[in-house]
N, C-alpha and C positions, 0 to 999 in steps of 0.2 A: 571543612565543615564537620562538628562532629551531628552523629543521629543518634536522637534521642526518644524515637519513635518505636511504639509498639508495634508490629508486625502483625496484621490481623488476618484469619483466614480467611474468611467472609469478604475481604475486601476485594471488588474484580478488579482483575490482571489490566493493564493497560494494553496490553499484547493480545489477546483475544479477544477477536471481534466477527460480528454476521450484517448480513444484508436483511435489511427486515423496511416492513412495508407498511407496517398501520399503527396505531400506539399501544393496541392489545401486545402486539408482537414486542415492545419497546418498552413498557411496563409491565407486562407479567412474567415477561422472558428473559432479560436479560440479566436478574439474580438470577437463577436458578441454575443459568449457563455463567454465569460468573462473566460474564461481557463488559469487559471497557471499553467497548467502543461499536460503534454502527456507522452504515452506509444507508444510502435508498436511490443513489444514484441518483440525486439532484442536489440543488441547494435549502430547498427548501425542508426544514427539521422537524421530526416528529418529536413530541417530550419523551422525554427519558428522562431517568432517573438519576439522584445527586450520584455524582464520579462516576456517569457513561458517558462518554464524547462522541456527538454526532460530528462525522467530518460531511464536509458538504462537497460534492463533484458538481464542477463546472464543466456544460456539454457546450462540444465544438460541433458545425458543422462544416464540411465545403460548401461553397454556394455551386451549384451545377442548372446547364440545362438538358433537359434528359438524362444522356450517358458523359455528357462531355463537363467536365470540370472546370471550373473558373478559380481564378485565381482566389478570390474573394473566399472569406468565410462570418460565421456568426456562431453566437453565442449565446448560452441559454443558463441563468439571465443574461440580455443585455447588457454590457460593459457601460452600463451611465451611473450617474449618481443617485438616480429612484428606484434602481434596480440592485446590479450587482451590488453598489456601493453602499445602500442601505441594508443588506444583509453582513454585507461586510463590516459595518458598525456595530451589529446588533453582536459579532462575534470576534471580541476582541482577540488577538493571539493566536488565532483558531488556526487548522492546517487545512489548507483548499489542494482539493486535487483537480490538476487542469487534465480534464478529457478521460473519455473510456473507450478503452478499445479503438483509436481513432484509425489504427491498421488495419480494421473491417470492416469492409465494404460492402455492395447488397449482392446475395446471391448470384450465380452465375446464370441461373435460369430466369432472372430477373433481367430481361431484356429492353428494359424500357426505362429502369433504375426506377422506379419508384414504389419499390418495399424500404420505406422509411422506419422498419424496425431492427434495420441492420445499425449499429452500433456509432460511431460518430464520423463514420466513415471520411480520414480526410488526410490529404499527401502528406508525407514527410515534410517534405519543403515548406508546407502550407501552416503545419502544425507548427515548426519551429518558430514563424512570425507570428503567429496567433498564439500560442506560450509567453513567446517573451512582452506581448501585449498585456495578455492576463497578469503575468507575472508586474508589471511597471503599475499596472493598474489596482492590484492590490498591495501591494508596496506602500505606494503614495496613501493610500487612504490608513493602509495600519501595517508601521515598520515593522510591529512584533509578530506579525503571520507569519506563517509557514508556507512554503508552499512546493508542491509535489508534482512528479511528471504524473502522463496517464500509466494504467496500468493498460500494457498491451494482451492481447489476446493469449499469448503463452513464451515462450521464451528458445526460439529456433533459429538456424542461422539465416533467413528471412527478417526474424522479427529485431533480431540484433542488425541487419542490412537495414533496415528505417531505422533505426535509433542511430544508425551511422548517420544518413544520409539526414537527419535533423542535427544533430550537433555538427557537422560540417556547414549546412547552410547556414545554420548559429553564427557559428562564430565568421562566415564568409560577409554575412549581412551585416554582422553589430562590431567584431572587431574582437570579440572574444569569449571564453568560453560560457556558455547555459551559467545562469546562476540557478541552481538547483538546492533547495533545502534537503528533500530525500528525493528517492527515487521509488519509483512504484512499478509493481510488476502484478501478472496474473500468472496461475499456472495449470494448466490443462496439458495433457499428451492425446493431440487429435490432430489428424493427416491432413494436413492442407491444397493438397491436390491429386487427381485420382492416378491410376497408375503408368497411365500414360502422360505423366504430367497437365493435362488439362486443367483448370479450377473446379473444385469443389464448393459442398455448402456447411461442411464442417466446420475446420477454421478458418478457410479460405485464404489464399495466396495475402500476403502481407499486401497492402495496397503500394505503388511505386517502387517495388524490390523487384530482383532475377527472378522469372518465377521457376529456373533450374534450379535452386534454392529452396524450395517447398519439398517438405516432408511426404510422401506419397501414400496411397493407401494400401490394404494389404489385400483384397480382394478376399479376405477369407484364408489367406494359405498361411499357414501356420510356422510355414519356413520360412518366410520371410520376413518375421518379427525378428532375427536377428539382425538385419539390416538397419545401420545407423538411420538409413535417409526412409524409413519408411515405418509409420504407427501402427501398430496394431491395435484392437480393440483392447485386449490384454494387456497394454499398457497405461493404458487411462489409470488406474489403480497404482501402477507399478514405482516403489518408492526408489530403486536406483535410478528409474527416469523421473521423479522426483529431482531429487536429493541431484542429479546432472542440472536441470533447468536453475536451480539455484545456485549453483558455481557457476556456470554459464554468463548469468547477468551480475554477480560478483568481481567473477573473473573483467566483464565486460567494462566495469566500474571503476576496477583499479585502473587496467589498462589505459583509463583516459582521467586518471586521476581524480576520480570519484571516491575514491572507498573509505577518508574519511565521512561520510553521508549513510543516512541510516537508509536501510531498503525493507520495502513495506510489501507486504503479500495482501494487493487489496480484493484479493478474489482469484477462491479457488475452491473446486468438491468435485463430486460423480456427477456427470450430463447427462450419461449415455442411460435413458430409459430400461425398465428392470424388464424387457422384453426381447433384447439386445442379448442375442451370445456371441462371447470373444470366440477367437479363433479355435479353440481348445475346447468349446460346447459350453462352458459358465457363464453363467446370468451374473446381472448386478443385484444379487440379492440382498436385501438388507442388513443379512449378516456379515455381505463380503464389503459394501461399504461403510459397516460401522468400524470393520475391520481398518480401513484406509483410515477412516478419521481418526482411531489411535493410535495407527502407525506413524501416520504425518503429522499430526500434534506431539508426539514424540520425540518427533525428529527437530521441529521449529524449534521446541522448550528449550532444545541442547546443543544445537548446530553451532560449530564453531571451527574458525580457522585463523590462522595468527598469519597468513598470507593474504588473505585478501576480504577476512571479517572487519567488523566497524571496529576501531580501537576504542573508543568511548562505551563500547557496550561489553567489553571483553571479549570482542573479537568475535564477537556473534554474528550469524550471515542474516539472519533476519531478524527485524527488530519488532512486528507488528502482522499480521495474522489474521484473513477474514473468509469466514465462511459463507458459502452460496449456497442456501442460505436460513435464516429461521423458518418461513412457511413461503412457498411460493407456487400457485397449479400451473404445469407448464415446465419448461427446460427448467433440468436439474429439481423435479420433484422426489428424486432417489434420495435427494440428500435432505430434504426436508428435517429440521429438528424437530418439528411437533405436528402434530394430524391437522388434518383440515378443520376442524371445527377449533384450532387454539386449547386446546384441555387436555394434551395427551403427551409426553414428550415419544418419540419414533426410539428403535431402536438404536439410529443412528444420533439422537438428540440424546441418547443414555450414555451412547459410549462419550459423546463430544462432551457431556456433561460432568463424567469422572475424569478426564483427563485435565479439562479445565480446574475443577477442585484441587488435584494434584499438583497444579504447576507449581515452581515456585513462586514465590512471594518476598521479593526483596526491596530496598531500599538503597540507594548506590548514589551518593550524592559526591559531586563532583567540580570543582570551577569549572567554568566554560572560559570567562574572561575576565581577567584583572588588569585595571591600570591604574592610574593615577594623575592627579589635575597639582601641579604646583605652581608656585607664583604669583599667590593672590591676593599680594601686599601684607604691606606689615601691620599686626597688629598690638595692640596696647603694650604688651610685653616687648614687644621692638623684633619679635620672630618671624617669619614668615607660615603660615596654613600651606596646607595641600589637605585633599579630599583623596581618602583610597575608597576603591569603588570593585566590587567583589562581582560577577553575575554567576549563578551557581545552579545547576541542573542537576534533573534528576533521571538517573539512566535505569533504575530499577523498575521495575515493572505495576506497584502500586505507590500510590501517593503520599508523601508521610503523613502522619496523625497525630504529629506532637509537631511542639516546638524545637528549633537545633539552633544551634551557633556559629558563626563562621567568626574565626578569628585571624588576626592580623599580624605579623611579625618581624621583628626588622631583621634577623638572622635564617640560615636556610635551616638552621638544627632548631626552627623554633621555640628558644628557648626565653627571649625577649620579644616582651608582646605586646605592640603597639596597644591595641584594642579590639573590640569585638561587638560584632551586632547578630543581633538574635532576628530569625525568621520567624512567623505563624505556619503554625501547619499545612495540611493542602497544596503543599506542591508538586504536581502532576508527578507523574511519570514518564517512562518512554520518551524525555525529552532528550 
């Protein structure tokens, strides 16, 4: 295909995106921060404006009584045809992420399990039947969706032990591997259990993993942030524990013959409340987390690796990017882009804001699939038809804005040219 499209600054990235909560947040905000795309943690979508993509997450739960787990689970919506399936019309091709977080579970001082603000808290084994159910079930209703794992809690040798122990039951149960469109990840650096290995309320012990496997905390000692198996608070920020977490679940992708598949960072900022000193006596002061947010947007823009990057994106490690989040009172208000009243961008919505402006802006238009139908009789001339049939994506980061052409050729030096069909503009991104 060639492109024919203007390049426009103005246009947001399909790559940067926030979690945001009401339509003020989703219409005032997401020019400004140049946003293609938003969460709100459900299915149901707030309006946004033309070329921002609301994706919708589909929440699992385990069914349990008190502490003890049953096999069973649910789903919110509802897997029927007046629920999940009528939103699923309403959004043709759209990309659904199934589950958040579903490898945390309710605090440990929740002794009775019933703080239902813990995350979608539900086993390996449980998830990978409840996946590949979502997954059949939005299928069936519309072939051209997408559909995404969850993004877990952060990316630890815990959190990669559940994503084991679901593509094993995967493919034990059905006969073969996760059909996966992308993969989704979260990324946080926070100690999963304390320093005696007991469970914390941080990120807490991956639910159905070793919990030898858990990151420990640091008590405050400042020596022991060199320790692989243990976070400090001064790591929460820290972009070489970054920039690990993302080869990590890379690394984890190829491994298992993922790494054609795009990987999505659908949530990640600063937690840790600006009253919190790391080990070292520093606050999360505004200025140290806008610092983060230009460092890690930085890093996403340009990350790349020809061993274990997407090859359709140039080998890029991440293909999409979301922030926690535009405004929200409560966990992770450090990283708020704009004040509480909506009217203000934050120090940290300045920095997110130039960085965004800055990324680049391209266009990368690609076949995905070619084939061809022959054989379908003879026509008046006494010759035989076939149909060539082109699908053709776009891995650049904004939409085109013109029309382009894809053309057809019977030699590989394309120099004899069957023919050619022209597209309308508006062809996403990021696909």
């Amino acid at each position: 295909p060639d492109a024919t499209s203007t390049i426009l600054a103005n246009v947001p990235s399909c790559r940067y995106g926030a979690a945001a909560f009401n339509t003020t947040q989703t219409q005032q905000w997401t020019g400004p921060f140049n946003l293609g795309w938003f969460v709100n943690f459900g299915v149901s979508g707030l309006t946004c404006p033309e070329m921002v993509e609301f994706v919708p997450i589909i929440r699992i739960k385990q069914q349990k009584i008190g502490c003890t787990r049953l096999p069973g689970y649910d789903f919110s919506p509802a897997l029927t045809d007046s629920e999940l399936g009528a939103a699923i019309r309403r959004r043709p091709g759209a990309l659904w992420i199934v589950g958040n977080e579903p490898d945390r579970g309710p605090n440990p001082d929740d002794t009775e399990c019933t703080d239902y603000r813990s995350q979608d808290d539900t086993a390996p084994e449980v998830y990978a039947r409840a996946y590949a159910e979502a997954y059949g079930f939005i299928k069936r209703i519309d072939p051209t969706a997408q559909v995404a794992t969850a993004g877990l809690v952060q990316v630890t040798p815990g959190r990669l032990q559940y994503w084991e122990i679901v593509w094993l039951t995967y493919r034990a149960l059905y006969g073969s591997d996760m059909p996966v469109d992308a993969w989704s990840m979260h990324l946080y650096a926070m100690p999963e259990a304390q320093s005696d290995g007991q469970p914390n309320s941080t990120a807490n012990i991956a639910i159905g993993t070793d919990p030898a496997l858990a990151i420990r905390e640091s008590n405050g000692i400042p020596e022991r942030c060199p320790d692989p198996n243990v976070y400090c608070y001064a790591e929460h920020d820290d972009m070489t524990e970054f920039a690990r977490q993302v080869i990590l679940m890379r690394q984890w992708m190829k491994n298992h013959g993922q790494q054609d598949k795009p990987l999505l960072l659908t949530e990640y900022s600063i937690l840790y409340p600006h009253f919190i000193q790391d080990e070292y006596g520093n606050s999360f002061t505004p200025a140290r987390v806008a610092a983060f947010a230009d460092n890690s947007l930085r890093y996403l823009d340009t990350a790349a690796d020809p061993t274990i990057g997407y090859p359709k994106d140039g080998y890029r490690l991440v293909q999409r990017w979301l922030w926690f989040s535009v405004q929200l009172k409560g966990v992770g208000y450090v990283s708020n882009l704009v004040d509480d009243a909506l009217t203000e961008m934050t120090a940290v919505g300045q920095a997110f804001a130039n960085r965004a402006a800055a990324a680049p802006r391209t266009i990368n238009l690609v076949p995905k699939r070619v084939y061809g139908t022959a054989g379908l009789g003879t026509n008046a001339s006494g010759t035989s038809d076939a149909w060539l049939t082109a699908e053709v994506r776009n891995a650049g980061s904004i939409p085109t804005t013109g029309v382009f052409t894809v053309r057809f050729y019977r030699d590989a030096a394309c120099t004899s040219l069957i023919g050619s069909a022209t597209v309308p503009a508006n062809l996403d991104g990021c696909e």
